[in-house]
Residue frames relative to the residue before (quaternion, step in Angstrom):
aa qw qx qy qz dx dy dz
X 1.0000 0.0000 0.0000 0.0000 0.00 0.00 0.00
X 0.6361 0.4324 -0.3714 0.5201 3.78 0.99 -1.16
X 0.6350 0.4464 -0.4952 0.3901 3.96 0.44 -0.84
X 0.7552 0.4149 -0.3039 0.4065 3.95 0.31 -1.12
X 0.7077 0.4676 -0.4452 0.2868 3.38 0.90 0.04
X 0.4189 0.6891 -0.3335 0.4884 3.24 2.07 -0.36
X 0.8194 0.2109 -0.1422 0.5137 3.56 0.75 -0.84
X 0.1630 0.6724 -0.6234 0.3643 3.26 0.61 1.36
X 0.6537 -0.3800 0.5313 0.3821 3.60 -1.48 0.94
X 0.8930 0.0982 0.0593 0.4352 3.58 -1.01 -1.13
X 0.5024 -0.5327 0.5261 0.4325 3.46 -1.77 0.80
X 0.6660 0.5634 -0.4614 0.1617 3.91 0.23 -0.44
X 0.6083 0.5981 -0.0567 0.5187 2.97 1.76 -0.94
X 0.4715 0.5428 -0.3599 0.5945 3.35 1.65 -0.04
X 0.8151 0.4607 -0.1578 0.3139 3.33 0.58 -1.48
X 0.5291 0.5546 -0.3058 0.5648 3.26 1.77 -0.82
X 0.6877 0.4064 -0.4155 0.4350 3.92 0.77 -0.43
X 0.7551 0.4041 -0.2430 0.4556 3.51 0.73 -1.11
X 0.4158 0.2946 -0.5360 0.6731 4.12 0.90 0.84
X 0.6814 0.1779 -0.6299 0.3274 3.64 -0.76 0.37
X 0.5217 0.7326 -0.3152 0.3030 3.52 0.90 -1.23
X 0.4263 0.6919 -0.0307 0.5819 3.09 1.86 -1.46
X 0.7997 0.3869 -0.0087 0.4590 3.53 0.06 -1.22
X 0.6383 0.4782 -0.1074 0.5936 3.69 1.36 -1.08
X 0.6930 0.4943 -0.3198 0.4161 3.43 1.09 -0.49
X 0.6511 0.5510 -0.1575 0.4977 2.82 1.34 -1.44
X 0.5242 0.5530 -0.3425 0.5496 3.75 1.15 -0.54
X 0.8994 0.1674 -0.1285 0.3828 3.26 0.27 -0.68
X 0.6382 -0.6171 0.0966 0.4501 3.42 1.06 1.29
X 0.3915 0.6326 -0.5639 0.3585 3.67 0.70 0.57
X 0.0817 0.8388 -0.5317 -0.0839 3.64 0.46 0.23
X 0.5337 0.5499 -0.3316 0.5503 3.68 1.56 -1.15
X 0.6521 0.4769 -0.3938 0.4385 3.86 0.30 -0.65
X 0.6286 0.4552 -0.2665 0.5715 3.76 0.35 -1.29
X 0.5355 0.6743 -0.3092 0.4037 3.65 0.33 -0.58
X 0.7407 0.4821 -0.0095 0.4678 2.92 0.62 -2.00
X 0.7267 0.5013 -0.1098 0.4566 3.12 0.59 -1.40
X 0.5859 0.5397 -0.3517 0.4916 3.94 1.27 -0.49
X 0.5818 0.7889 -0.1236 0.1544 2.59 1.29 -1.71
X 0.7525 0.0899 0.0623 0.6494 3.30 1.41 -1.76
X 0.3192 0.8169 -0.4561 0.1512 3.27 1.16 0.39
X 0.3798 0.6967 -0.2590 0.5508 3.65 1.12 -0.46
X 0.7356 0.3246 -0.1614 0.5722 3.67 0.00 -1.58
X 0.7570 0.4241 -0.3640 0.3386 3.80 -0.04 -0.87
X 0.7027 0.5517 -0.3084 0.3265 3.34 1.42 -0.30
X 0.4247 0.7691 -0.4497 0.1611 3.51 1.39 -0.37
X 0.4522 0.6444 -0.4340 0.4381 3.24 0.86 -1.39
X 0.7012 0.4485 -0.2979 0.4673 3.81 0.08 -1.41
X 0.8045 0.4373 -0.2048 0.3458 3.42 0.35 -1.20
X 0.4483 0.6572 -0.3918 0.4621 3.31 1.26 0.01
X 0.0627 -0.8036 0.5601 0.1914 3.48 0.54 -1.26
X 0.2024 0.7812 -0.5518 0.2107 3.47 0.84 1.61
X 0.7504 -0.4162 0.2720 0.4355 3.65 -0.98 0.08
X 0.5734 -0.5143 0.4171 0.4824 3.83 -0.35 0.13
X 0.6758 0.4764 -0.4329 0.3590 3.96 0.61 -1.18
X 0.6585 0.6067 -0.2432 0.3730 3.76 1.21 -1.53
X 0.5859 0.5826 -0.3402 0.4489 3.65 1.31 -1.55
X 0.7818 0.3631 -0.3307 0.3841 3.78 0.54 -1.32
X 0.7512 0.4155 -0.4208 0.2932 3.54 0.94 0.05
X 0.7253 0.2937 -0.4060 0.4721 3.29 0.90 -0.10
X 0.3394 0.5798 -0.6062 0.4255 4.00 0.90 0.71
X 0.6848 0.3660 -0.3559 0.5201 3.86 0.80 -0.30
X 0.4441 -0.6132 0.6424 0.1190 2.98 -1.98 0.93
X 0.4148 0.7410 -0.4658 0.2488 4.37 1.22 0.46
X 0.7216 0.3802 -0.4623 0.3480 3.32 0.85 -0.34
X 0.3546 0.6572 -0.4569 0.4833 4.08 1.66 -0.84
X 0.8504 0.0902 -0.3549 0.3777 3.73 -0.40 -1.06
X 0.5606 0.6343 -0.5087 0.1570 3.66 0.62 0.11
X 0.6678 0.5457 -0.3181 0.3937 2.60 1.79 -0.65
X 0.4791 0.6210 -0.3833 0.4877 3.42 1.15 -0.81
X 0.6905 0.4835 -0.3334 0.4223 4.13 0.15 -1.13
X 0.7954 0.4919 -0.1922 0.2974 3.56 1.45 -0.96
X 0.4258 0.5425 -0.3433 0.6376 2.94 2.55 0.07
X 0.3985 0.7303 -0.4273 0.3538 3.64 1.06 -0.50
X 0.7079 0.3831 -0.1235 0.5804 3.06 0.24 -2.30
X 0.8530 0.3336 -0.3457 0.2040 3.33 -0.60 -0.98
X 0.7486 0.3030 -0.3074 0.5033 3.69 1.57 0.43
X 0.0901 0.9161 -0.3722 0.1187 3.39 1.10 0.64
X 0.7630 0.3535 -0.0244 0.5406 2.57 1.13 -1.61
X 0.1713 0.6995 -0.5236 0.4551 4.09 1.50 0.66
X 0.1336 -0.7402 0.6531 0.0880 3.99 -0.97 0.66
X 0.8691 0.0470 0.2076 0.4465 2.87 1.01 -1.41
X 0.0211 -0.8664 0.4874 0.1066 3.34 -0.07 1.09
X 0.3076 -0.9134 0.2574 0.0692 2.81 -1.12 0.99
X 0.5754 -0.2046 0.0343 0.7911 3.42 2.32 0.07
X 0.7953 -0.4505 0.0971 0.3939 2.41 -1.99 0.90
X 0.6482 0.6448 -0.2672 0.3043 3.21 0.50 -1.26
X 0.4181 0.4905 -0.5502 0.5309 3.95 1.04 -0.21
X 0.6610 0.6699 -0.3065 0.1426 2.88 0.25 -2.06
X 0.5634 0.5944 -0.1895 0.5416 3.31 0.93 -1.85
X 0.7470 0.4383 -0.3157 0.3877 3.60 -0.24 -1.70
X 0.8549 0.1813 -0.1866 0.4489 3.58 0.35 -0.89
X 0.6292 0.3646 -0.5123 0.4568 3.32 0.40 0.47
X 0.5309 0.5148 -0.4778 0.4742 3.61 1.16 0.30
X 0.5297 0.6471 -0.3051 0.4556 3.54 1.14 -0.58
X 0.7581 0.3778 -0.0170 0.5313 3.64 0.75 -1.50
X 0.5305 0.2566 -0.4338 0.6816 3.92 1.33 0.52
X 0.5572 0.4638 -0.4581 0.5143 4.09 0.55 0.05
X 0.8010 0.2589 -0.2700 0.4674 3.56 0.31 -0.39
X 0.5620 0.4025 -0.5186 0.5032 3.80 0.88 0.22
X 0.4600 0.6396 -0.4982 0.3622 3.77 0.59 -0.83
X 0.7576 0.4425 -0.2885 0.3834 3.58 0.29 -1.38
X 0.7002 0.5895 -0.1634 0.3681 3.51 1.40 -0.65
X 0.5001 0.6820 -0.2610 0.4654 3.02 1.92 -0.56
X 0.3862 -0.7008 0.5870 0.1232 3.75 -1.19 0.91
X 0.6751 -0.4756 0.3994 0.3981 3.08 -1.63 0.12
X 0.5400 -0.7233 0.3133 0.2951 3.88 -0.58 0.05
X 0.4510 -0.6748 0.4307 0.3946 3.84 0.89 1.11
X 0.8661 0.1342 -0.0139 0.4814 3.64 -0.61 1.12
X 0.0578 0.8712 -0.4676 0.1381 3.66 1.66 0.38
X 0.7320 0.5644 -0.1159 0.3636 3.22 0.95 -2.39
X 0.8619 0.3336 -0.1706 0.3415 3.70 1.63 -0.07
X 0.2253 -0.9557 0.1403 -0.1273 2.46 2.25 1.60
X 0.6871 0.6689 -0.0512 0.2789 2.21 1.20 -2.17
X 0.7682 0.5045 -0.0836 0.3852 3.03 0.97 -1.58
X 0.3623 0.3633 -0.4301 0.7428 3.79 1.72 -0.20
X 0.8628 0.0399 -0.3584 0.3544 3.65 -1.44 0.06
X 0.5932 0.2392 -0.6528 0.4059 3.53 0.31 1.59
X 0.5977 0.5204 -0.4245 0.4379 3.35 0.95 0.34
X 0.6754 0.4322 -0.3453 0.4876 3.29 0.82 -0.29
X 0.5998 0.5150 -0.3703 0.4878 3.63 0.95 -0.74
X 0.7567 0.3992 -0.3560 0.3758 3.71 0.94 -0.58
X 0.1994 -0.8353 0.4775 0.1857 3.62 1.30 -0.63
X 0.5260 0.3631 -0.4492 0.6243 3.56 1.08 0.81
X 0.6997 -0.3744 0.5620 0.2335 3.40 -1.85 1.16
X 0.3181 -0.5280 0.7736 0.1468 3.37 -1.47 1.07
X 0.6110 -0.6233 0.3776 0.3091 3.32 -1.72 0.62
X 0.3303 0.8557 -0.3186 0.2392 3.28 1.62 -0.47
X 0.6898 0.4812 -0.0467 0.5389 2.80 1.58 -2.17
X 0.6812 0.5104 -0.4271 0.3049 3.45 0.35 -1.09
């Protein structure tokens, strides 16, 4: 239900699935989940509410590049015992965003850029979404 409601046409139609989904949880004792799920509902929908091209929506509707990066500060301080001020801190986690940078790809749909900074510059929903 949460995957088909993400990939609903429109942000309204997203939202009308995920309140029942909402509603179905909470029916059936998941009250923390339904909770949860009210909670950021709003926020999970921008992507929708933008009204960006289909190639741009699936990449930034995912969270893969955040944990790659996060897994790539992982690896590259594993072996850290002990930090010792801020300034380690800085040094190697500047070290580990230098070495994910190099790892990073072009952006699925790069060539339609365009359209997130006229959507963002307008800050009103494309009709796509509505």
């Amino acid at each position: 239900m949460l995957r088909r409601a993400y990939r609903a046409a429109t942000a309204g139609a997203a939202r009308r699935q995920l309140k029942a989904l909402g509603a179905w949880l909470e029916a059936n004792g998941h009250v923390d989940a339904a909770a949860s799920l009210r909670e950021g509902l709003e926020e999970t929908l921008t992507v929708l509410t933008l009204g960006l091209p289909t190639r741009l929506q699936r990449f930034f509707a995912t969270t893969n590049c955040i944990e790659n990066l996060i897994g790539t500060v992982r690896h590259v301080t594993r072996n850290v015992k002990r930090w010792r001020d801020g300034t380690m801190i800085r040094r190697w986690v500047g070290l580990a965003l230098g070495r994910a940078a190099t790892r990073f790809r072009r952006i699925k749909g790069h060539r339609e850029l365009d359209a997130l900074t006229a959507a963002l510059r307008t800050g009103a929903p494309s009709e796509a979404a509505a």
